[in-house]
C-alpha positions as CSV (number, residue, x, y, z in Angstrom):
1,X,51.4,9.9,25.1
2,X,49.4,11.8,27.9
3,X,50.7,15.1,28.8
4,X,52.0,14.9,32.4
5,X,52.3,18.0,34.7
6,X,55.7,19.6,35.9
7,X,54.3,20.4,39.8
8,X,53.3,18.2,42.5
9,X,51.4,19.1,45.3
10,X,52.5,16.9,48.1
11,X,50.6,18.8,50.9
12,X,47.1,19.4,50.3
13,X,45.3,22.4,51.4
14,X,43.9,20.6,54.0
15,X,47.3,19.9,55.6
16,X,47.9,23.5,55.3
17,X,45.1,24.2,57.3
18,X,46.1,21.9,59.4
19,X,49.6,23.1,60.2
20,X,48.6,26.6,60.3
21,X,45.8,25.1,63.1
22,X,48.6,23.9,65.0
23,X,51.1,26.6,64.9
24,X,48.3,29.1,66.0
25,X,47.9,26.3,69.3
26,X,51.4,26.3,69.5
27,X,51.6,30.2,69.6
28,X,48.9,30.6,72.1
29,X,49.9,28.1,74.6
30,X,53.6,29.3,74.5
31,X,51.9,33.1,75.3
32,X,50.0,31.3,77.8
33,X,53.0,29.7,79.5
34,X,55.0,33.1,79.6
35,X,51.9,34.8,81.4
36,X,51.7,31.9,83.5
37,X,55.5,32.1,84.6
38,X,55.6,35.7,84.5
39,X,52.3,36.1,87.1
40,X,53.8,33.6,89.5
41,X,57.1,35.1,89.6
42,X,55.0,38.5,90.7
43,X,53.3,36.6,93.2
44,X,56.2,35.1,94.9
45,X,58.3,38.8,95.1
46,X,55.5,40.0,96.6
47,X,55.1,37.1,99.3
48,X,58.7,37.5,99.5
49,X,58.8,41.6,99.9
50,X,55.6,41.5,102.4
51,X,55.0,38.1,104.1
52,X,58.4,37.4,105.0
């Protein structure tokens, strides 16, 4: 009989790379999104404080 392995790989490295791709995207545009929300809350206090 042919000696068959214990362990199988069902994501392949290039799956890994993949994931680890997307979570890096994820993380930036979640960063993005708090600057984003963060800047315009700023901006709208200060139309607030000296326009109005």
């Amino acid at each position: 009989m042919a000696d068959q392995g214990d362990q199988y790989d069902f994501a392949s490295d290039e799956a890994k790379e993949m994931v680890a791709d997307r979570e890096r995207s994820w993380n930036s545009f979640t960063s993005a999104v708090v600057w984003g929300v963060g800047i315009t809350v700023v901006l709208l206090l200060a139309l607030l404080l000296f326009v109005a």
